[in-house]
DSSP file (Angstrom, degrees, kcal/mol; ACC not computed):
  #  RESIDUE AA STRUCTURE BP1 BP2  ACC     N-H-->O    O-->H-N    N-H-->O    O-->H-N    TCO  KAPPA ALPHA  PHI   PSI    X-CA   Y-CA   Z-CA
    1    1 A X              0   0    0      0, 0.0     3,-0.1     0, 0.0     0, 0.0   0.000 360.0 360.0 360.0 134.8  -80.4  -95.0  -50.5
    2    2 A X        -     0   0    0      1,-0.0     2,-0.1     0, 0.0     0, 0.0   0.304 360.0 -67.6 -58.6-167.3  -78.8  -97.7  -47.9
    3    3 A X        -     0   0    0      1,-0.0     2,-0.1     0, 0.0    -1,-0.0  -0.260  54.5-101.7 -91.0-164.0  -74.9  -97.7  -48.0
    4    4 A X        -     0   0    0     -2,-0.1     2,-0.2    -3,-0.1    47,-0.1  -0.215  34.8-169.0-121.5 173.4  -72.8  -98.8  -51.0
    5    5 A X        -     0   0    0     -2,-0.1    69,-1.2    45,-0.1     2,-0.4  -0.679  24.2-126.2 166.6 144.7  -71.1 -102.1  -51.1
    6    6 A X  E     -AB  49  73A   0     43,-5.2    43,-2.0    44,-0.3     2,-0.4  -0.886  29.9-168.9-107.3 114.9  -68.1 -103.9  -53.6
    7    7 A X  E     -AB  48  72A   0     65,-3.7    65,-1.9    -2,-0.4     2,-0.4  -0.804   1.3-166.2 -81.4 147.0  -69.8 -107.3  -54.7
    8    8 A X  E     -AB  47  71A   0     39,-1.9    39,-2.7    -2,-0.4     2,-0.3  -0.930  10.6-156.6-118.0 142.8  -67.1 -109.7  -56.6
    9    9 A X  E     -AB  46  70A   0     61,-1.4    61,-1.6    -2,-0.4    60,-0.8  -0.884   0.7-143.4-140.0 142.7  -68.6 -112.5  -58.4
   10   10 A X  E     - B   0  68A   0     35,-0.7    33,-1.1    -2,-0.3    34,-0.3  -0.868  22.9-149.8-137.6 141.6  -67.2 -115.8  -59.3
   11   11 A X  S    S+     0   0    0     56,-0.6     2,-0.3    -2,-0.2    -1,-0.1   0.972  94.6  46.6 -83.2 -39.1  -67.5 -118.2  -62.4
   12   12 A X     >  -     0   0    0     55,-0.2     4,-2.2     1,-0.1     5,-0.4  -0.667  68.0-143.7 -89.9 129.7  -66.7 -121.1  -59.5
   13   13 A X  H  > S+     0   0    0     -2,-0.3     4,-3.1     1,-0.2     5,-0.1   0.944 109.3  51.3 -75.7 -13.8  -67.9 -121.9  -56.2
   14   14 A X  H  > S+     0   0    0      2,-0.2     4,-1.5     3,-0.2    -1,-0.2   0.680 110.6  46.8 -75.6 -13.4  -64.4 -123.0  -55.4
   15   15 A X  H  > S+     0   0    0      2,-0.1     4,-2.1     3,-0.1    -2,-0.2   0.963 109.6  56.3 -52.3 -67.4  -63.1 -119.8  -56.7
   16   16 A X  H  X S+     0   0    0     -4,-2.2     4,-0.5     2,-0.2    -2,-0.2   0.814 113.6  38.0   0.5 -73.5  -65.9 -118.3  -54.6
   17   17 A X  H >X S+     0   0    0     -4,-3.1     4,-2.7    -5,-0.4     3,-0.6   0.902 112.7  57.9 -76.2 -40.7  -64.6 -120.1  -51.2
   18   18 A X  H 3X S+     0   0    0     -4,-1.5     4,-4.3     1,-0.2    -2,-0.2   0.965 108.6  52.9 -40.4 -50.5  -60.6 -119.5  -52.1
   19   19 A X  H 3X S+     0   0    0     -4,-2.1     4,-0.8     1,-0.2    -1,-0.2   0.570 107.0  40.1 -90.9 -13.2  -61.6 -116.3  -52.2
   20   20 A X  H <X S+     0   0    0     -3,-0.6     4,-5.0    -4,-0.5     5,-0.4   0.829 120.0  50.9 -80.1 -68.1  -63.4 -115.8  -48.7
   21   21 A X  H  X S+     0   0    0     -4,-2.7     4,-1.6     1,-0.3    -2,-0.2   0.972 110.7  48.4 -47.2 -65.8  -60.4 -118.1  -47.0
   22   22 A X  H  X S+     0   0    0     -4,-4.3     4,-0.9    -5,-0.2    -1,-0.3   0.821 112.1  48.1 -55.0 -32.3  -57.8 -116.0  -48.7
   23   23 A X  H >X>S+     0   0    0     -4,-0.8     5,-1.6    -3,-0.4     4,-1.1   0.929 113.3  48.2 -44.0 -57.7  -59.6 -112.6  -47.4
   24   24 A X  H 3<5S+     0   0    0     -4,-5.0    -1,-0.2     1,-0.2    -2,-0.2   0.861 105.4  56.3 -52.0 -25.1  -59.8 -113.9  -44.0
   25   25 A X  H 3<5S+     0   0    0     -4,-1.6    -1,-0.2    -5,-0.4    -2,-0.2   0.905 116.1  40.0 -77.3 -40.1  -55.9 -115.1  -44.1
   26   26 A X  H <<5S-     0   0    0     -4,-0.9    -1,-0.2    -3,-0.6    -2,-0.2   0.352 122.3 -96.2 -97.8  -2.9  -54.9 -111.0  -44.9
   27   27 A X  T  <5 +     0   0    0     -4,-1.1     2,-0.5     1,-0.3    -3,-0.2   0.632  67.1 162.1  98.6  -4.2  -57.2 -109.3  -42.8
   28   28 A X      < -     0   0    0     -5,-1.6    -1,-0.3    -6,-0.1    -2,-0.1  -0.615  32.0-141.9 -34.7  78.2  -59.9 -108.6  -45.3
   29   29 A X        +     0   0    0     -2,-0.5     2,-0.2    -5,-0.1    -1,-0.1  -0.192  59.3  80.0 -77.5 153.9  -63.3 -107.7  -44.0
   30   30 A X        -     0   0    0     19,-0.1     2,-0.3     2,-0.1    19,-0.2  -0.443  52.0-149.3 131.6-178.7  -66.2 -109.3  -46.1
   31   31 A X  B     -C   48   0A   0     17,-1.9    17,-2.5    -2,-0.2    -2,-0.0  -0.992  33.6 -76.2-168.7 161.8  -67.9 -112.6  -46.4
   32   32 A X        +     0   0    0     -2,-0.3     2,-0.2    15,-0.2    15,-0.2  -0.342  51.9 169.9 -54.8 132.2  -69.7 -115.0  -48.9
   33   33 A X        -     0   0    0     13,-0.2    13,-2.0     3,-0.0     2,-0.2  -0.937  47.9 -84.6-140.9 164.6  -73.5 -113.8  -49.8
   34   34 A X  B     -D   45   0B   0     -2,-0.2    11,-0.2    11,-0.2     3,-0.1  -0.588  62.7 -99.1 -72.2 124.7  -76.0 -115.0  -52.5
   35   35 A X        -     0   0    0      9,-2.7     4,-0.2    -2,-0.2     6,-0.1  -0.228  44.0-109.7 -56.8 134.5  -74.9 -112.9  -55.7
   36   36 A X    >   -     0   0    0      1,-0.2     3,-1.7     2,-0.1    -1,-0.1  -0.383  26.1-119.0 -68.0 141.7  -77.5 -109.8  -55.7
   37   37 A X  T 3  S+     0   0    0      1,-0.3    -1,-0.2    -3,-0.1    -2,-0.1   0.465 112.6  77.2 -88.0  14.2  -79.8 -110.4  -58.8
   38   38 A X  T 3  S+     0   0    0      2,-0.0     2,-0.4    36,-0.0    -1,-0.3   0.280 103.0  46.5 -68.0   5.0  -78.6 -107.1  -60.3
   39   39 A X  S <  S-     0   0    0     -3,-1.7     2,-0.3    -4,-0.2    33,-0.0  -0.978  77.6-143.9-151.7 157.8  -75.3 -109.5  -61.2
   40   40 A X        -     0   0    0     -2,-0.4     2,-0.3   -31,-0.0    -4,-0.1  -0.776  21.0-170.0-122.5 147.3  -75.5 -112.4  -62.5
   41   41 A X        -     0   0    0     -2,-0.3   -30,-0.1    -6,-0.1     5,-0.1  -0.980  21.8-131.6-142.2 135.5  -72.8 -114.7  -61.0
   42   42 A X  S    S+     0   0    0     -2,-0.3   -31,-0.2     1,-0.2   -29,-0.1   0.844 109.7  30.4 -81.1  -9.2  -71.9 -118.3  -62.3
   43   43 A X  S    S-     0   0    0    -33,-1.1    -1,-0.2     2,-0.2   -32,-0.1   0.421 108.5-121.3-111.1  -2.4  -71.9 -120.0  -59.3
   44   44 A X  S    S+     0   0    0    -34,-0.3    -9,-2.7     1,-0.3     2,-0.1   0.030  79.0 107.2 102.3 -20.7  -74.5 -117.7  -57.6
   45   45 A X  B     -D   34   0B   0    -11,-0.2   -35,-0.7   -35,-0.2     2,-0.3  -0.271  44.0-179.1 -85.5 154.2  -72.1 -116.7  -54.7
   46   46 A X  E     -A    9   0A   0    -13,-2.0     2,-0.5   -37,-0.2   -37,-0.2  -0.872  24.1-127.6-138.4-174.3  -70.5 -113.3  -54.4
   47   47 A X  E     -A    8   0A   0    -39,-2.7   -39,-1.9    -2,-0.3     2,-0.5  -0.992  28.4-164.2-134.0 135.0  -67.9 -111.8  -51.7
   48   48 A X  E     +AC   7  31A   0    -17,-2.5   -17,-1.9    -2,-0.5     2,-0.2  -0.977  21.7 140.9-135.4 160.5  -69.2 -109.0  -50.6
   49   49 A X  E     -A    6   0A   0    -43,-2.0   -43,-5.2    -2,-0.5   -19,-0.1  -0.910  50.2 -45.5-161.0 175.3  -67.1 -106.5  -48.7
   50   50 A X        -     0   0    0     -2,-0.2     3,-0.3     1,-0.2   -44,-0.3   0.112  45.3-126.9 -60.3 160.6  -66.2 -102.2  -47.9
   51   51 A X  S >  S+     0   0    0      1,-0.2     3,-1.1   -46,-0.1    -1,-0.2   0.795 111.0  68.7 -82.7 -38.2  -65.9 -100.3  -51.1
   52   52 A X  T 3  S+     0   0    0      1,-0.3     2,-0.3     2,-0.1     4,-0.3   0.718  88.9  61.4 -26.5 -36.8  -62.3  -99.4  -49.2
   53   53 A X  T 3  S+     0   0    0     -3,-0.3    -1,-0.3     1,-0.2     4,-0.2  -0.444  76.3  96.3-122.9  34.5  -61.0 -102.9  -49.5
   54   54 A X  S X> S+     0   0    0     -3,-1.1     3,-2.0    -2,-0.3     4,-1.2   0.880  85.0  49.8 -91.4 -68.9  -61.0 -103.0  -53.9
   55   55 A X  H 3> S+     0   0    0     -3,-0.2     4,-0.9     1,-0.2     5,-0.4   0.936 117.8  40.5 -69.5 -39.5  -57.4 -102.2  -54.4
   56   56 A X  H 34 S+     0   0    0     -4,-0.3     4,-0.4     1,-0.2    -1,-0.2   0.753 117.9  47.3 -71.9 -15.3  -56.2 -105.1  -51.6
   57   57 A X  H <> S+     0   0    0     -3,-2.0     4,-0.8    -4,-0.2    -1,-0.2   0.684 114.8  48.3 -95.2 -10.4  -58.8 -107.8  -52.8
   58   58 A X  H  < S+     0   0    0     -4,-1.2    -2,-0.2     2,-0.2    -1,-0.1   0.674 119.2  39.9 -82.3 -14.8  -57.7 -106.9  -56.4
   59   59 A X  T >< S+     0   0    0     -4,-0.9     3,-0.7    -5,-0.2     4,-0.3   0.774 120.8  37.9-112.0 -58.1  -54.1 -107.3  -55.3
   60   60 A X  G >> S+     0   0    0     -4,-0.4     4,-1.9    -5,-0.4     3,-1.8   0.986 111.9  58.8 -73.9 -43.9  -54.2 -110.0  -53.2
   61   61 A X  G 3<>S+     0   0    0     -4,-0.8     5,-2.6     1,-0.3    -1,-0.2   0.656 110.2  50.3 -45.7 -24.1  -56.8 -112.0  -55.3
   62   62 A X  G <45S+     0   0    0     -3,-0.7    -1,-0.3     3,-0.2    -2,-0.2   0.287 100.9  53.1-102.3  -1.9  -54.5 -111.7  -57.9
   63   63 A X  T <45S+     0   0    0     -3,-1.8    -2,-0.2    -4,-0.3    -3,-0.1   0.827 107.3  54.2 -98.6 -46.9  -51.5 -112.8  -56.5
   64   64 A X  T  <5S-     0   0    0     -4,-1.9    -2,-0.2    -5,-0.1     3,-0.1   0.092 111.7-117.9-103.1  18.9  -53.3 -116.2  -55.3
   65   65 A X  T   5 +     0   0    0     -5,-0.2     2,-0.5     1,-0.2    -3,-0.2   0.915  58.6 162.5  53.4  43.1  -54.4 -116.8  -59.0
   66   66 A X      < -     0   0    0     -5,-2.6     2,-1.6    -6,-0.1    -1,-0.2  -0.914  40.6-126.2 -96.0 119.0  -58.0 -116.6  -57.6
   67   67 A X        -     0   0    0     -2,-0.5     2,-0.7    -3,-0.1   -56,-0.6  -0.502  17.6-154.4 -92.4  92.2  -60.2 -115.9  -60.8
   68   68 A X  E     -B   10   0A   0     -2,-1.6   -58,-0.2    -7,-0.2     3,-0.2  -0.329   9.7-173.9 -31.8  71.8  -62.5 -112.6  -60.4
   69   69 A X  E    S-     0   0A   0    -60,-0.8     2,-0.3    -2,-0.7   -59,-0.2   0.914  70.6 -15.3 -64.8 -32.7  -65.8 -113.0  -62.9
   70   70 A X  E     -B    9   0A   0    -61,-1.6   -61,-1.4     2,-0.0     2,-0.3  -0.973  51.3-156.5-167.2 132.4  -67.0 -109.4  -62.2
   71   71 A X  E     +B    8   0A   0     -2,-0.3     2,-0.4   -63,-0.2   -63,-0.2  -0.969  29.6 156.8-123.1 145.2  -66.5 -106.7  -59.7
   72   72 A X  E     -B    7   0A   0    -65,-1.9   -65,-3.7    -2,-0.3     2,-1.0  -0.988  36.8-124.0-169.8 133.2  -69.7 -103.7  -59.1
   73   73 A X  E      B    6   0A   0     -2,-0.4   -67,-0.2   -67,-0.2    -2,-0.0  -0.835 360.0 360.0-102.6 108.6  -70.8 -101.4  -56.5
   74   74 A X              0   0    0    -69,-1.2   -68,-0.2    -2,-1.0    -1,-0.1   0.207 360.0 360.0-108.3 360.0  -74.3 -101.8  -55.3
């Protein structure tokens, strides 16, 4: 099995894009991908990024009132 990875999934695509911009602004590694069809996403998009990087997108994501539909490691 390939390596592990934290998808976050978003009810919005401007949630979606906040949420890429705000990664990039803190140092964040990840970027915007088409949600994997093991999650179902509402806008289709996901962020996907290190499983290392959960507690600081949870933190920061949360700070900037960015709304989080679902977070899963595939």
């Amino acid at each position: 099995m390939g390596e592990k990875y934290l998808y976050l999934t978003f009810s919005t695509t401007a949630d979606a894009i906040a949420c890429e911009k705000t990664c990039k602004a803190h140092g964040i590694k990840g970027r915007l991908v088409a949600a994997p069809r093991q999650m179902s996403a509402g806008c289709g998009l996901a962020f996907r990024s290190g499983l290392e990087e959960r507690e600081a997108l949870e933190g920061i994501l949360a700070s900037q009132a960015i709304n989080i539909e679902k977070i899963q490691e595939i």
